[in-house]
N, C-alpha and C positions, 0 to 999 in steps of 0.2 A: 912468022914471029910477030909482025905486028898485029894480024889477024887475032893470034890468041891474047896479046895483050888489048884488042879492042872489045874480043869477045869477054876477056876481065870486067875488063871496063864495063862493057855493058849486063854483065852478071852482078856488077859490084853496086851501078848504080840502079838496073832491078832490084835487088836487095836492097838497097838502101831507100828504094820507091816502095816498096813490100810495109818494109819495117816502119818508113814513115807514115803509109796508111794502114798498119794495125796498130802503129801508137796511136792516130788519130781515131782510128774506131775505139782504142781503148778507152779513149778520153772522153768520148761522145758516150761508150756504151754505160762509162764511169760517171760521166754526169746524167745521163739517164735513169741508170740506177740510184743515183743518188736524189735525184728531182721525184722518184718513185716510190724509193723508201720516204722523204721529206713529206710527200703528198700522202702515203701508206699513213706517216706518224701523224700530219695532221688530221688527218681523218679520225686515227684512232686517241689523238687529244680531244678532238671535239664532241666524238662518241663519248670518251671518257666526263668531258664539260656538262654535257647533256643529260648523262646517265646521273651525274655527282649534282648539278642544278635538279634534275627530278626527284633525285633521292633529299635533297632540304628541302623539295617542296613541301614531298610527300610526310617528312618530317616534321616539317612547320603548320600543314593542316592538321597532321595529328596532334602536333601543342596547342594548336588553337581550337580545336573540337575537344582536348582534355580543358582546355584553358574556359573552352566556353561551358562545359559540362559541369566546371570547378563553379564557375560564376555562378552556375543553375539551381547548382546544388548551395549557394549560399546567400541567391536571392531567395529561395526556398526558406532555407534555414532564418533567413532577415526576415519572411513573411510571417514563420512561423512566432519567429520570438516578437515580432508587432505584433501577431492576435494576443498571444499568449500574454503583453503586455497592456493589451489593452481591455484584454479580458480581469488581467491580477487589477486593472486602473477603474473598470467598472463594478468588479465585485466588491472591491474596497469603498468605491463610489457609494454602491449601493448596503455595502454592511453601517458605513457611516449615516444615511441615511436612514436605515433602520435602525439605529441605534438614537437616532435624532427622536426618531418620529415615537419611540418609545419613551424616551423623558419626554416628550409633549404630550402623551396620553397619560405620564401619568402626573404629570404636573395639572394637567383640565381636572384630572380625577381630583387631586388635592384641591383644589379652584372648587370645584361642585363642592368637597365635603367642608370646605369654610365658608361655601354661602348658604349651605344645606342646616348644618348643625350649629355654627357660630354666626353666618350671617354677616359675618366679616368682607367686605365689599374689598376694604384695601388690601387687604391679604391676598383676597385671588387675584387682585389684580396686582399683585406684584409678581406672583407665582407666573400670572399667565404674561405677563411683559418679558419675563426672561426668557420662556420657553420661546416663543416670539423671537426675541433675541437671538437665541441658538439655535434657530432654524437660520438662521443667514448665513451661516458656514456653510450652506449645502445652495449647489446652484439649480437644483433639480425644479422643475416645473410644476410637481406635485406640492413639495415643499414652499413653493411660491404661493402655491393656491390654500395652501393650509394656513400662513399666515395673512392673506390676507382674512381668510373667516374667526381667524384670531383677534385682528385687528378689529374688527367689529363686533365681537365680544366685548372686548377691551373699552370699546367706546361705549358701547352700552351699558356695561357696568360704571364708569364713569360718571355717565348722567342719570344710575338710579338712586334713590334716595338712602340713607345711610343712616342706619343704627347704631350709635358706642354701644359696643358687646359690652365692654370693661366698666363703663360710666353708668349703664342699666343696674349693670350685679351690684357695683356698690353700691347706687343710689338704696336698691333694694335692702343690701345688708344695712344700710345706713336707718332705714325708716324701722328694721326689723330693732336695732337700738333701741330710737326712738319709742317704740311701742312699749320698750320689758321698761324704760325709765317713767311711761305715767304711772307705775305702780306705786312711785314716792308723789304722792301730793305736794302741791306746791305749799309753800311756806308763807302764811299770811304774819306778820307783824303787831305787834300789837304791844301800844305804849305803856311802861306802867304809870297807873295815876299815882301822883304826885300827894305826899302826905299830908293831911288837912294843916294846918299849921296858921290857924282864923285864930284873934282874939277874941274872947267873952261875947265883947257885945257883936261882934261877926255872928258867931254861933248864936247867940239871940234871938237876932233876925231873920238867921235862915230859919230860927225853930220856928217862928211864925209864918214862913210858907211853908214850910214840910209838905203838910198836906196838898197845898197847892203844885209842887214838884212833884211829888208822888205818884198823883192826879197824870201830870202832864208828861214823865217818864211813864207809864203804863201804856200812856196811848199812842208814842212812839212805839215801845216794843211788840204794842199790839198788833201795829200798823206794819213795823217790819216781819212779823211772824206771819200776818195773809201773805205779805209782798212772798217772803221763801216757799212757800208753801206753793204761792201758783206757779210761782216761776219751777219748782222742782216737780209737779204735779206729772208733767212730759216726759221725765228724767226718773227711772228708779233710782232710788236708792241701795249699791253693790254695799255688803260687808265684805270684809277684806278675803274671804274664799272666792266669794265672787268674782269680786275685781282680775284676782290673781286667774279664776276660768274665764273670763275674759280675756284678758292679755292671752295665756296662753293659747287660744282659741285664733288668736288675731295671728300671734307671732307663727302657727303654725298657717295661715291663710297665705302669708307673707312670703313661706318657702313653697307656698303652693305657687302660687305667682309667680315665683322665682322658675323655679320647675317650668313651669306652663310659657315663660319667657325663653327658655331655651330650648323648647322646643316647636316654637311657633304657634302654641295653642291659643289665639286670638281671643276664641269663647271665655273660657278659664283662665285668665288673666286679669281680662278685664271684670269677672264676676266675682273673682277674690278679692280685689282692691275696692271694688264696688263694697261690700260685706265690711272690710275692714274700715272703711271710711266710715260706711253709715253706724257700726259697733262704736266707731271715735267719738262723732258727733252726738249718739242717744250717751254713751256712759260716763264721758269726759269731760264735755267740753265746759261743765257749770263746775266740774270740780278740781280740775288743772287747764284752764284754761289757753294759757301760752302753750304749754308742750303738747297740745290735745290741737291748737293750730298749727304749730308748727308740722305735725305729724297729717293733714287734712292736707297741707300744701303740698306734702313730700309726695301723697299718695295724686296729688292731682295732678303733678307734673310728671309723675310713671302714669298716667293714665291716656294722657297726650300721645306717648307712643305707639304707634300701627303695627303690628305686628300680620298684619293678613295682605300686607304690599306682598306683589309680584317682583322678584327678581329673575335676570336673567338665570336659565339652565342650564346655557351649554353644549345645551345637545348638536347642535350643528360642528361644533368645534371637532366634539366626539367623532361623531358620523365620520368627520371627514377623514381622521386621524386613523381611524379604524378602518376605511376603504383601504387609504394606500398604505395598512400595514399588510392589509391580506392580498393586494396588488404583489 
Protein backbone atom coordinates (compact mmCIF):
# COMPACT_ATOMS: atom_id res chain seq x y z
CA UNK A 1 0.00 0.00 0.00
CA UNK A 2 2.45 2.49 0.76
CA UNK A 3 4.42 1.28 -2.33
CA UNK A 4 1.54 2.22 -4.55
CA UNK A 5 0.93 5.52 -2.77
CA UNK A 6 4.89 6.31 -3.36
CA UNK A 7 4.54 5.06 -6.81
CA UNK A 8 1.58 7.92 -6.93
CA UNK A 9 3.66 10.03 -5.69
CA UNK A 10 6.29 9.58 -7.88
CA UNK A 11 3.82 9.44 -11.07
CA UNK A 12 2.21 12.65 -9.78
CA UNK A 13 5.43 14.48 -9.16
CA UNK A 14 6.72 13.06 -12.72
CA UNK A 15 3.89 14.66 -14.09
CA UNK A 16 3.88 17.54 -12.53
CA UNK A 17 7.97 17.59 -13.67
CA UNK A 18 6.55 16.77 -17.25
CA UNK A 19 4.07 19.65 -17.29
CA UNK A 20 6.44 21.95 -15.61
CA UNK A 21 8.94 21.65 -18.39
CA UNK A 22 6.40 21.77 -21.37
CA UNK A 23 5.02 24.83 -19.71
CA UNK A 24 8.56 25.92 -19.60
CA UNK A 25 9.35 24.90 -23.33
CA UNK A 26 6.13 26.57 -23.96
CA UNK A 27 7.19 29.71 -22.86
CA UNK A 28 10.65 29.65 -24.25
CA UNK A 29 9.13 28.26 -27.56
CA UNK A 30 6.44 31.40 -27.05
CA UNK A 31 8.99 33.86 -26.63
CA UNK A 32 11.00 32.51 -29.31
CA UNK A 33 8.30 32.76 -31.58
CA UNK A 34 7.57 35.86 -30.65
CA UNK A 35 11.25 37.40 -30.64
CA UNK A 36 10.96 35.81 -34.53
CA UNK A 37 7.87 37.06 -35.60
CA UNK A 38 9.14 40.69 -33.82
CA UNK A 39 12.49 40.24 -35.86
CA UNK A 40 10.33 38.72 -39.04
CA UNK A 41 8.21 42.38 -38.63
CA UNK A 42 11.23 44.33 -38.14
CA UNK A 43 12.81 43.21 -41.00
CA UNK A 44 9.70 43.43 -43.03
CA UNK A 45 9.25 47.32 -41.44
CA UNK A 46 12.42 48.09 -42.58
CA UNK A 47 12.00 46.55 -46.05
CA UNK A 48 8.93 48.31 -46.15
CA UNK A 49 11.22 52.00 -44.73
CA UNK A 50 13.43 51.28 -47.59
CA UNK A 51 11.32 50.36 -50.21
CA UNK A 52 8.78 53.74 -49.15
CA UNK A 53 12.25 55.98 -48.56
CA UNK A 54 13.23 54.75 -52.32
CA UNK A 55 10.10 55.23 -53.72
CA UNK A 56 10.20 59.43 -52.62
CA UNK A 57 13.31 59.36 -53.74
CA UNK A 58 12.71 58.12 -56.81
CA UNK A 59 9.65 60.42 -56.74
CA UNK A 60 11.45 63.52 -55.78
CA UNK A 61 14.26 63.11 -58.62
CA UNK A 62 11.43 62.72 -60.82
CA UNK A 63 9.91 66.33 -59.44
CA UNK A 64 13.19 67.66 -59.60
CA UNK A 65 14.27 66.63 -63.37
CA UNK A 66 10.33 67.74 -64.11
CA UNK A 67 11.15 70.68 -61.91
CA UNK A 68 14.51 71.17 -63.70
CA UNK A 69 13.02 70.58 -67.17
CA UNK A 70 10.12 73.27 -66.24
CA UNK A 71 13.03 75.78 -65.28
CA UNK A 72 14.65 74.84 -68.82
CA UNK A 73 11.82 75.27 -70.62
CA UNK A 74 11.37 78.91 -69.15
CA UNK A 75 14.92 79.95 -69.00
CA UNK A 76 14.36 79.15 -72.65
CA UNK A 77 11.13 80.88 -72.99
CA UNK A 78 13.04 84.06 -70.69
CA UNK A 79 16.00 83.87 -73.53
CA UNK A 80 13.65 83.95 -76.00
CA UNK A 81 11.43 86.74 -75.08
CA UNK A 82 15.09 88.83 -74.13
CA UNK A 83 16.09 88.38 -78.03
CA UNK A 84 12.81 89.05 -79.02
CA UNK A 85 12.93 92.15 -76.80
CA UNK A 86 15.80 93.32 -77.65
CA UNK A 87 15.34 92.74 -81.07
CA UNK A 88 11.39 94.83 -80.99
CA UNK A 89 14.36 97.56 -78.67
CA UNK A 90 16.66 97.77 -81.72
CA UNK A 91 14.29 97.73 -84.56
CA UNK A 92 12.49 100.44 -82.92
CA UNK A 93 16.04 101.92 -82.09
CA UNK A 94 16.84 101.71 -85.44
CA UNK A 95 13.10 102.73 -87.27
CA UNK A 96 13.64 105.87 -84.96
CA UNK A 97 16.83 106.47 -86.42
CA UNK A 98 15.64 106.18 -89.73
CA UNK A 99 13.14 108.31 -89.35
CA UNK A 100 15.74 110.86 -87.75
CA UNK A 101 18.11 110.65 -90.28
CA UNK A 102 15.14 111.26 -92.95
CA UNK A 103 14.11 114.82 -91.53
CA UNK A 104 17.87 115.63 -91.57
CA UNK A 105 18.21 114.85 -95.23
CA UNK A 106 15.47 116.65 -95.90
CA UNK A 107 15.93 119.51 -93.73
CA UNK A 108 20.06 119.85 -95.65
CA UNK A 109 17.78 119.52 -98.74
CA UNK A 110 15.68 122.66 -97.75
CA UNK A 111 19.20 124.45 -96.26
CA UNK A 112 20.66 123.87 -99.98
CA UNK A 113 17.40 125.24 -101.76
CA UNK A 114 17.44 128.59 -99.44
CA UNK A 115 21.19 129.09 -100.04
CA UNK A 116 20.76 127.93 -103.67
CA UNK A 117 17.70 130.04 -104.75
CA UNK A 118 17.22 132.67 -102.03
CA UNK A 119 20.58 132.69 -100.59
CA UNK A 120 19.23 132.94 -97.42
CA UNK A 121 22.15 132.15 -94.89
CA UNK A 122 19.85 132.41 -91.72
CA UNK A 123 17.23 130.28 -92.81
CA UNK A 124 19.41 127.32 -93.46
CA UNK A 125 20.90 127.79 -90.63
CA UNK A 126 17.98 127.57 -88.67
CA UNK A 127 16.70 124.62 -90.63
CA UNK A 128 20.04 122.98 -90.16
CA UNK A 129 20.23 123.83 -86.10
CA UNK A 130 17.10 121.99 -85.47
CA UNK A 131 17.82 119.07 -87.49
CA UNK A 132 20.97 119.13 -85.36
CA UNK A 133 18.87 119.20 -82.56
CA UNK A 134 16.78 116.20 -83.37
CA UNK A 135 19.62 114.11 -83.88
CA UNK A 136 20.20 114.16 -80.00
CA UNK A 137 17.23 111.85 -79.34
CA UNK A 138 19.11 109.19 -80.92
CA UNK A 139 22.36 107.73 -79.18
CA UNK A 140 23.60 105.91 -82.11
CA UNK A 141 27.29 106.60 -83.28
CA UNK A 142 26.29 107.20 -86.83
CA UNK A 143 24.02 109.81 -85.62
CA UNK A 144 26.86 111.25 -83.59
CA UNK A 145 29.06 111.57 -86.54
CA UNK A 146 26.36 113.23 -88.76
CA UNK A 147 26.03 116.02 -86.32
CA UNK A 148 29.03 116.68 -85.80
CA UNK A 149 29.59 117.42 -89.93
CA UNK A 150 26.33 119.35 -89.29
CA UNK A 151 28.05 121.35 -86.82
CA UNK A 152 30.46 122.44 -89.23
CA UNK A 153 28.25 123.38 -91.77
CA UNK A 154 26.62 125.26 -89.23
CA UNK A 155 29.69 127.10 -88.42
CA UNK A 156 30.71 127.77 -91.73
CA UNK A 157 27.57 129.23 -92.87
CA UNK A 158 27.81 131.37 -89.81
CA UNK A 159 31.04 133.11 -90.93
CA UNK A 160 30.03 133.41 -94.68
CA UNK A 161 29.09 136.71 -95.71
CA UNK A 162 25.40 137.58 -95.91
CA UNK A 163 22.85 138.97 -98.41
CA UNK A 164 19.15 140.74 -97.26
CA UNK A 165 17.18 138.59 -99.97
CA UNK A 166 14.21 140.97 -98.68
CA UNK A 167 16.24 144.33 -98.32
CA UNK A 168 17.87 143.73 -102.16
CA UNK A 169 14.06 143.18 -103.73
CA UNK A 170 12.94 146.23 -102.27
CA UNK A 171 15.83 148.32 -102.60
CA UNK A 172 15.30 147.30 -106.30
CA UNK A 173 11.37 147.77 -106.35
CA UNK A 174 12.21 150.96 -104.72
CA UNK A 175 14.80 152.42 -107.46
CA UNK A 176 12.34 150.75 -110.09
CA UNK A 177 9.75 153.85 -108.49
CA UNK A 178 12.25 156.01 -108.61
CA UNK A 179 12.82 155.70 -112.21
CA UNK A 180 8.73 155.91 -113.60
CA UNK A 181 8.92 159.34 -111.13
CA UNK A 182 11.79 161.26 -113.40
CA UNK A 183 9.17 161.30 -116.05
CA UNK A 184 7.51 164.50 -113.97
CA UNK A 185 10.33 167.18 -114.16
CA UNK A 186 11.21 168.95 -111.36
CA UNK A 187 9.33 172.17 -110.57
CA UNK A 188 11.55 175.24 -110.95
CA UNK A 189 9.79 178.58 -109.30
CA UNK A 190 9.56 181.46 -110.63
CA UNK A 191 8.60 184.93 -109.04
CA UNK A 192 6.22 187.06 -110.53
CA UNK A 193 7.48 190.64 -111.31
CA UNK A 194 6.17 193.03 -109.47
CA UNK A 195 3.95 195.80 -111.10
CA UNK A 196 5.90 198.91 -112.44
CA UNK A 197 4.31 201.38 -110.13
CA UNK A 198 7.36 204.44 -110.91
CA UNK A 199 6.25 208.08 -110.97
CA UNK A 200 6.52 210.29 -114.19
CA UNK A 201 9.75 211.55 -113.48
CA UNK A 202 10.97 207.63 -112.58
CA UNK A 203 9.89 206.53 -115.93
CA UNK A 204 11.80 209.70 -117.35
CA UNK A 205 14.83 208.49 -116.29
CA UNK A 206 14.63 205.10 -117.14
CA UNK A 207 13.60 206.30 -120.66
CA UNK A 208 16.83 207.67 -120.92
CA UNK A 209 18.79 204.64 -120.40
CA UNK A 210 16.44 202.36 -122.21
CA UNK A 211 18.88 201.81 -124.67
CA UNK A 212 21.57 201.41 -122.30
CA UNK A 213 19.53 198.51 -120.44
CA UNK A 214 18.61 196.98 -123.42
CA UNK A 215 22.23 196.95 -124.46
CA UNK A 216 23.18 195.33 -121.18
CA UNK A 217 20.04 192.72 -120.81
CA UNK A 218 21.03 191.33 -124.38
CA UNK A 219 24.29 190.55 -123.40
CA UNK A 220 23.23 188.75 -120.32
CA UNK A 221 20.75 186.61 -122.15
CA UNK A 222 23.31 186.11 -124.73
CA UNK A 223 25.78 185.05 -122.37
CA UNK A 224 23.26 182.71 -120.74
CA UNK A 225 22.19 181.07 -124.13
CA UNK A 226 26.25 179.96 -124.98
CA UNK A 227 26.23 179.02 -121.11
CA UNK A 228 22.85 176.40 -121.92
CA UNK A 229 23.91 175.41 -125.04
CA UNK A 230 27.44 174.03 -123.86
CA UNK A 231 26.39 172.89 -120.82
CA UNK A 232 23.52 170.66 -122.88
CA UNK A 233 25.73 170.03 -125.96
CA UNK A 234 26.69 166.27 -123.97
CA UNK A 235 22.99 165.87 -122.96
CA UNK A 236 20.41 165.31 -125.86
CA UNK A 237 17.56 166.75 -125.71
CA UNK A 238 14.32 163.71 -125.04
CA UNK A 239 10.64 165.06 -126.22
CA UNK A 240 8.33 163.68 -123.99
CA UNK A 241 8.11 160.06 -126.33
CA UNK A 242 11.37 159.82 -125.66
CA UNK A 243 11.76 160.29 -122.22
CA UNK A 244 8.76 157.95 -121.60
CA UNK A 245 11.23 155.10 -124.11
CA UNK A 246 13.75 155.75 -121.86
CA UNK A 247 12.25 155.29 -118.56
CA UNK A 248 10.51 152.41 -119.97
CA UNK A 249 13.80 150.96 -121.15
CA UNK A 250 15.33 151.55 -117.79
CA UNK A 251 12.44 150.39 -115.58
CA UNK A 252 12.50 147.18 -117.64
CA UNK A 253 16.66 146.98 -117.08
CA UNK A 254 15.61 147.26 -113.39
CA UNK A 255 13.37 143.84 -113.49
CA UNK A 256 16.29 142.43 -115.43
CA UNK A 257 18.44 143.05 -112.47
CA UNK A 258 16.05 141.97 -110.30
CA UNK A 259 15.59 138.66 -112.21
CA UNK A 260 19.50 138.26 -112.63
CA UNK A 261 19.61 138.93 -108.43
CA UNK A 262 17.82 135.94 -107.86
CA UNK A 263 19.34 134.04 -109.54
CA UNK A 264 22.77 134.65 -109.00
CA UNK A 265 23.64 136.03 -112.24
CA UNK A 266 26.81 138.22 -111.22
CA UNK A 267 27.38 139.32 -115.17
CA UNK A 268 23.73 140.50 -115.76
CA UNK A 269 23.20 142.38 -112.89
CA UNK A 270 25.79 144.21 -112.70
CA UNK A 271 25.43 145.16 -116.61
CA UNK A 272 21.91 146.22 -116.25
CA UNK A 273 22.49 148.77 -113.35
CA UNK A 274 25.53 149.70 -115.16
CA UNK A 275 23.09 150.78 -118.50
CA UNK A 276 20.60 152.15 -116.23
CA UNK A 277 23.04 154.44 -114.24
CA UNK A 278 24.80 155.62 -117.34
CA UNK A 279 20.75 156.16 -119.32
CA UNK A 280 20.41 158.48 -115.54
CA UNK A 281 23.36 160.47 -115.85
CA UNK A 282 23.30 161.23 -120.02
CA UNK A 283 19.27 161.96 -119.95
CA UNK A 284 18.43 163.28 -116.41
CA UNK A 285 20.68 164.52 -114.58
CA UNK A 286 20.66 168.51 -116.29
CA UNK A 287 16.88 168.06 -116.25
CA UNK A 288 15.61 166.60 -112.77
CA UNK A 289 18.57 166.84 -111.12
CA UNK A 290 17.64 165.70 -107.34
CA UNK A 291 15.58 162.58 -108.35
CA UNK A 292 18.12 161.72 -111.22
CA UNK A 293 20.77 161.73 -107.98
CA UNK A 294 18.77 160.37 -105.79
CA UNK A 295 18.20 157.41 -108.25
CA UNK A 296 22.41 157.23 -109.25
CA UNK A 297 22.89 156.53 -105.43
CA UNK A 298 20.14 154.01 -105.16
CA UNK A 299 21.69 152.12 -108.11
CA UNK A 300 25.24 152.46 -106.65
CA UNK A 301 24.55 151.05 -103.31
CA UNK A 302 22.69 147.67 -105.36
CA UNK A 303 25.85 147.70 -107.13
CA UNK A 304 28.00 147.18 -103.99
CA UNK A 305 26.49 143.88 -103.69
CA UNK A 306 28.57 140.51 -104.77
CA UNK A 307 26.61 138.20 -106.01
CA UNK A 308 29.37 135.57 -107.37
CA UNK A 309 30.47 134.93 -103.30
CA UNK A 310 30.94 131.22 -102.68
CA UNK A 311 28.77 129.84 -100.14
CA UNK A 312 28.78 126.72 -98.35
CA UNK A 313 27.01 123.46 -100.46
CA UNK A 314 26.43 121.03 -98.20
CA UNK A 315 27.47 118.38 -99.63
CA UNK A 316 29.25 116.70 -96.94
CA UNK A 317 26.17 116.97 -94.76
CA UNK A 318 24.43 115.15 -97.59
CA UNK A 319 27.00 112.41 -98.32
CA UNK A 320 26.97 111.58 -94.83
CA UNK A 321 23.14 111.46 -94.36
CA UNK A 322 22.90 109.38 -97.38
CA UNK A 323 25.65 106.69 -96.19
CA UNK A 324 23.84 105.76 -93.03
CA UNK A 325 20.40 105.78 -94.64
CA UNK A 326 21.45 103.08 -97.04
CA UNK A 327 23.59 101.44 -94.05
Amino acid sequence: MPKKISQKKNVISNNQETLYFSQKYRLVFTVVLSLCIAGIIAILANLWFQIRCETLRQNSLIAVAQLNDRITKQSETLDDLQKDVKQTLLYKEKTVNNWLLLKSYYAVETAKFYLTVERNIDSAIKILSQAEHELEKSNSIVTQNIRNVLAKDIDSLKNAPKIDFVKTTLALEDLHKKITALATPTKVSHENPKPDTASPSQTEGKARTLWHNFLKKSKAILSKAMLIHKQDSAAPVLNHEQKESVILDMRYRVKIAEWAFMHHEEVLYQANLQQVADDIDLYFKNTNPSQATECLHSVQDLQKINLSQTLPNLDHSEQAIETAIIQ
